[in-house]
N, C-alpha and C positions, 0 to 999 in steps of 0.2 A: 072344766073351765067355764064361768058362767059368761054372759053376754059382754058385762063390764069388762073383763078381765082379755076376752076377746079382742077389745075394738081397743086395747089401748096400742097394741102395733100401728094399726093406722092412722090412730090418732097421732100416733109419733112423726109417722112416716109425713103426713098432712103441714104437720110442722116443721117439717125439715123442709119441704119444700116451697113454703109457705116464707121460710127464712130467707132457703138460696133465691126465688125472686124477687123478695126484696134488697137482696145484696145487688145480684146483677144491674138491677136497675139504680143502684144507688153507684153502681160505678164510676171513677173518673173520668171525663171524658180522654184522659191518656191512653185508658185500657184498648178504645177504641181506635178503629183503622181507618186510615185520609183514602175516601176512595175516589178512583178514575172510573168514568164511563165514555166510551166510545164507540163508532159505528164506522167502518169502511169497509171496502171490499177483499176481503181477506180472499175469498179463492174467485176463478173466474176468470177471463181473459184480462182484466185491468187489476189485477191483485198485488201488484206494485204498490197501487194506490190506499190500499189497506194495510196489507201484511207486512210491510216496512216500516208503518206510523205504526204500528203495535208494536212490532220488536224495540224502534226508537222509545216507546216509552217503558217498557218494560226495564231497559238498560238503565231511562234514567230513575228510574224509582227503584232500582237495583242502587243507583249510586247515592239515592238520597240517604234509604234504609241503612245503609253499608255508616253510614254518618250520624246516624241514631234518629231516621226518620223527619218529620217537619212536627212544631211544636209537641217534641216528644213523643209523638205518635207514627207508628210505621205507616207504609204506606200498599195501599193494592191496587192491583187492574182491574177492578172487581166486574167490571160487563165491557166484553169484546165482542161483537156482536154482528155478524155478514153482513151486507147489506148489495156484495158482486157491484156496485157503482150504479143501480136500478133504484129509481126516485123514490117507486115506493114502498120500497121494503127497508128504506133510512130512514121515510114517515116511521112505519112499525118500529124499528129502534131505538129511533131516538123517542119515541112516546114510551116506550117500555123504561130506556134511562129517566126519562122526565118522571115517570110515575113508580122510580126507585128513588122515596126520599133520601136518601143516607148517600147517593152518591155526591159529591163533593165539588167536584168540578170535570169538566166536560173535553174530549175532543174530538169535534167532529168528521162528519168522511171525509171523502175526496174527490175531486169535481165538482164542476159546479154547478149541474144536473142535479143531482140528488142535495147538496148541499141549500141553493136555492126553495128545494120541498121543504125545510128543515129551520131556517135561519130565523125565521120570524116566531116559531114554536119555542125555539132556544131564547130570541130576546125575550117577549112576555116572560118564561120561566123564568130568566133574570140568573140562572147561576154561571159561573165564569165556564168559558167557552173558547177553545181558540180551534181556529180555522186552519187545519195545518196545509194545504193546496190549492184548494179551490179559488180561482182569479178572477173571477166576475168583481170589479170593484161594490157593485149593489151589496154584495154580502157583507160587508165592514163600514161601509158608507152608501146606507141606502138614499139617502136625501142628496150624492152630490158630495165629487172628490172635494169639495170646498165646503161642504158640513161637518158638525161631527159626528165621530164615528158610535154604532150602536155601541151604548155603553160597557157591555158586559163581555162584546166581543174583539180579542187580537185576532192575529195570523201570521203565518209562517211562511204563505204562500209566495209567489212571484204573481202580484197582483198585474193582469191587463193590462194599465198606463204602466206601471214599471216595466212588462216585457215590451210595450210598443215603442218606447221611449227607446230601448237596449234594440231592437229589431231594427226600428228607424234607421238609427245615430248610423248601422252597419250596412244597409241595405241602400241607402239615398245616396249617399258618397259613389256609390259603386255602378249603378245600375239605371239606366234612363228609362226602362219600360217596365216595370214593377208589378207583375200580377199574384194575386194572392188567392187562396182556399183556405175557406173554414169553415171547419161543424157545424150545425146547424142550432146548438146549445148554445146559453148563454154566454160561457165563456166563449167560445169561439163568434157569436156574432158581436157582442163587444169589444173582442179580442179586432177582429177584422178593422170594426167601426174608430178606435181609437188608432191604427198601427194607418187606415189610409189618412187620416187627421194629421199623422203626426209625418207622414210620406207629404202630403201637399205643402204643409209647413214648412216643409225642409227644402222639397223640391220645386213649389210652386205650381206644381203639377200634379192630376190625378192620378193612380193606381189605373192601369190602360184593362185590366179587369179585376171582378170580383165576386167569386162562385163559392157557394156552400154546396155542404154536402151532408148529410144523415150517419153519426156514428155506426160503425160495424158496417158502411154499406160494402160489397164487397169488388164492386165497378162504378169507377170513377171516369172514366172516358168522356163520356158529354162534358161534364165539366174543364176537366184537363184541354179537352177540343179546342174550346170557346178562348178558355188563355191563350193558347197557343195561335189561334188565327188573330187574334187581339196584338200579334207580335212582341209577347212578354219578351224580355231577355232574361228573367228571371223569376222562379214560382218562390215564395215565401208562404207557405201553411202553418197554418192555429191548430192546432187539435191533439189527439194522442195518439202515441207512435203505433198501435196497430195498424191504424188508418192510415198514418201516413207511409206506412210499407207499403198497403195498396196502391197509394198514390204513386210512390216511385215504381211499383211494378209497370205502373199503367203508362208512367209517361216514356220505358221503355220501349214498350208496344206500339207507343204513337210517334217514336223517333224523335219525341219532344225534349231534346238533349241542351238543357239549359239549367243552370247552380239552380239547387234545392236546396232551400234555408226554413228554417221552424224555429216552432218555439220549442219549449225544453221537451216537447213530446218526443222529438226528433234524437234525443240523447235517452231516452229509456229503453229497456232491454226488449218490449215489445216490435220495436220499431228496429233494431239492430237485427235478432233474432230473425223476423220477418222480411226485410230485405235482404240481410245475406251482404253477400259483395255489392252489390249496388248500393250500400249505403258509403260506399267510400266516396267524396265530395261531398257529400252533406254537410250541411253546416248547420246548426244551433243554441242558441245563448241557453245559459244554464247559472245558478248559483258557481261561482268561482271557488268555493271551497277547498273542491277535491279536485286536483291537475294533475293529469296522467305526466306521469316521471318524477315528482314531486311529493316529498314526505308532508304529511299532513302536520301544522304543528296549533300548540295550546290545545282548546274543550274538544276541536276538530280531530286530535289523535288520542285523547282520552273517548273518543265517543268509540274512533277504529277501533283501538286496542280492544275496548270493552265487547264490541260488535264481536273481534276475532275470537275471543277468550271467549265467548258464550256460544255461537253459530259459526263458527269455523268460517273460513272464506270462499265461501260457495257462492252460487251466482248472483246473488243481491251483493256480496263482494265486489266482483268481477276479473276481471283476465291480470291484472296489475298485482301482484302480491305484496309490493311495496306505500300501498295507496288504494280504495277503493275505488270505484266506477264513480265518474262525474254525478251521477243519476243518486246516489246515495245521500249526497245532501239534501234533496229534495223527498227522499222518500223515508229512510231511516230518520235522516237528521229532523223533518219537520217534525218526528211525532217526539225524538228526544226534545226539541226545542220547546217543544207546546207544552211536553210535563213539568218542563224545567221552569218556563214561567207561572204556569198557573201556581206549580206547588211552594215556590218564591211569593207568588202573590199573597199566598196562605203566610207564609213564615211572617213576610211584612205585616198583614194582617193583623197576627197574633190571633186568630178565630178562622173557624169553616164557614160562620157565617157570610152566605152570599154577596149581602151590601158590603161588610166591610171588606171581603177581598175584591170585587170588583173598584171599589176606590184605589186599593192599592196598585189594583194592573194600572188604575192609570195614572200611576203615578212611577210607571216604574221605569226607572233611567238609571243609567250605564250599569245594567246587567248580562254580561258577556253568557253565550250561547254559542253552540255550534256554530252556527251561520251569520253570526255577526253577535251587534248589541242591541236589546230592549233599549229604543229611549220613545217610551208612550207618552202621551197626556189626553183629554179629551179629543182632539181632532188629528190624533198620529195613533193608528193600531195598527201599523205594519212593520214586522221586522225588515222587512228585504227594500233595499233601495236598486236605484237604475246602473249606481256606481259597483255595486257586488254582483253585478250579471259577469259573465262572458264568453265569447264566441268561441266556441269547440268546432270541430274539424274530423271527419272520420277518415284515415287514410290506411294507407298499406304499410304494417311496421318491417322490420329487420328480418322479420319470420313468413314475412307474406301475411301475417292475420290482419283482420280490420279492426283497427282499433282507434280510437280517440285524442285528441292531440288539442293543444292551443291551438288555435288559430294564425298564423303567419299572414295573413292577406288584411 
């Protein structure tokens, strides 16, 4: 076999493959996959905060696909990515998403610690982005609840002024001495700074105290102290329920036997978990969704059903077999909700192109969701209003267990 005769297999070979890349790249954009990138705390002590908004989108892009995808094209999770709720290891992610062109559209972690490292990163990139928890109102209206909002960014959250407004309305009516704890993050000093705004307004009177404290601290006594010689009648805490187990431990110890009211940190399973029986009299506002005794009904028992039928009803469930855990709107449902808008924003669109789905988020109205309905425009990115909050109650059921209830008071 001479030389010629040699080199004609490679030359073959050369050409085939010389063909298939020019095919692939000639491909329709149909062929290709609508992808999701996200960062939250998948494992970790606050893994709620994560690994609930991942299953939530997973279902919903299970429900898009199941439908023949969005403009023809299926859809992936394509970067799920730790971040344990640590500011900067969400920087690292979400720079790893930002520097994955082909991802499509975004949803970011949870809290608003890390979310705050992240938010301004995400507006310059400009691609749609929604904010499934994180309540510091800075992050969707940095200029000022009366500006408008960063263009490119919704949310799913129970922003700040909505839980202080829901915390208010319950707390002023009831209680003459009002002292409050919160974290020392942004959500929680915002959280605090609005909810005594909206206590003076109501009551004409101050918050008789107001003490922060460092997430994961694991003694809270000094603080608890100072409420209590302040002659609170009542403690109300900002923060997330690890913490505020401590806090109920602590005001045990100091005999400081006075209603303990939160924000929705006070209904996640951290905070159950870690109190134990002393969480029964707790009270906390929560998305109204999911009401213990009560079948979930529309996108809300299409999201269970799908939940049960894929993860069985284990502890992101919770104790209820006929209903999941209050805490499940907030944590499964924000990441089903955040997929469901963005990849609507896409369908309205008719393109992945950035600009033109970011026009459409904000234009997007009566698009029903788990947790209510999209009605966006430039100065409205927030799903949750103050009227779909409401006050849960942890008590003793039929069985002796603690467990969750309306509120009656």
């Amino acid at each position: 076999m001479n030389a010629q005769t040699r080199s004609r297999p490679v030359l073959a070979a050369l050409a085939a493959a010389a063909v298939a890349a020019a095919m692939s790249t000639a491909l329709p954009a149909q062929a290709q996959t609508v992808k999701i990138g996200t960062t939250g705390a998948l494992t970790g002590p606050y893994n709620e905060f994560g690994e609930g908004v991942r299953r939530g989108a997973l279902l919903a892009i299970e429900r898009w696909n199941a439908k023949g995808g969005v403009l023809g094209r299926q859809i992936e999770l394509a970067l799920a990515l730790d971040d344990q709720l640590v500011p900067d290891r969400a920087v690292q992610n979400l720079r790893r998403i930002l520097d994955t062109p082909d991802i499509d559209v975004i949803i970011g972690p949870g809290g608003s610690g890390p979310t705050l490292a992240v938010i301004d990163m995400a507006t310059v990139d400009g691609r749609p982005y929604c904010n499934p928890q994180a309540q510091t109102p800075s992050i969707v209206y940095p200029d000022g609840l009366d500006k408008p909002a960063r263009k490119n960014v919704i949310s799913t959250a129970i922003q700040n002024d909505v839980e202080a407004k829901a915390l208010g309305n319950y707390v002023a009516p009831r209680f003459k001495k009002i002292g409050i704890m919160h974290e020392s993050t942004g959500y929680g000093v915002s959280g605090a700074q609005l909810l005594s705004a909206q206590v003076e307004q109501a009551t004409k009177g101050k918050p008789v105290a107001v003490e922060a404290y460092n997430q994961r601290a694991q003694d809270m006594t000094a603080q608890i102290s100072r409420v209590q010689r302040a002659g609170a009648d009542v403690l109300v805490v900002i923060g997330l329920g690890a913490d505020m187990a401590v806090i109920r431990r602590n005001m045990l110890r100091l005999g400081f036997d006075v209603p303990l009211i939160t924000s929705g940190g006070g209904i996640s399973l951290p905070y159950k978990e870690g109190a134990g029986e002393l969480a029964v009299g707790t009270r906390a506002t929560m998305v109204g969704t999911y009401t213990p005794g009560t079948a979930p009904k529309g996108i809300a028992k299409d999201l269970s059903d799908a939940y049960a039928a894929k993860f069985g009803k284990d502890r992101w469930w919770g104790d209820d077999p006929t209903s999941p855990q209050v805490y499940f709107a907030l944590t499964v449902g924000a990441g089903f909700d955040c997929a469901n808008m963005l990849l609507e924003g896409v369908r309205r669109a008719g393109a992945t192109d950035k600009a033109k789905v970011v026009d459409a988020l904000n234009g997007l109205t009566g698009y029903a969701v788990s947790n209510g309905t999209a009605n966006f425009s430039p100065t409205q990115h927030n799903l949750l209003t103050p009227e779909q909050l409401a006050v849960f109650e942890y008590v003793k059921d039929e069985k002796g267990q603690v467990a969750l209830r309306l509120t009656k008071q």
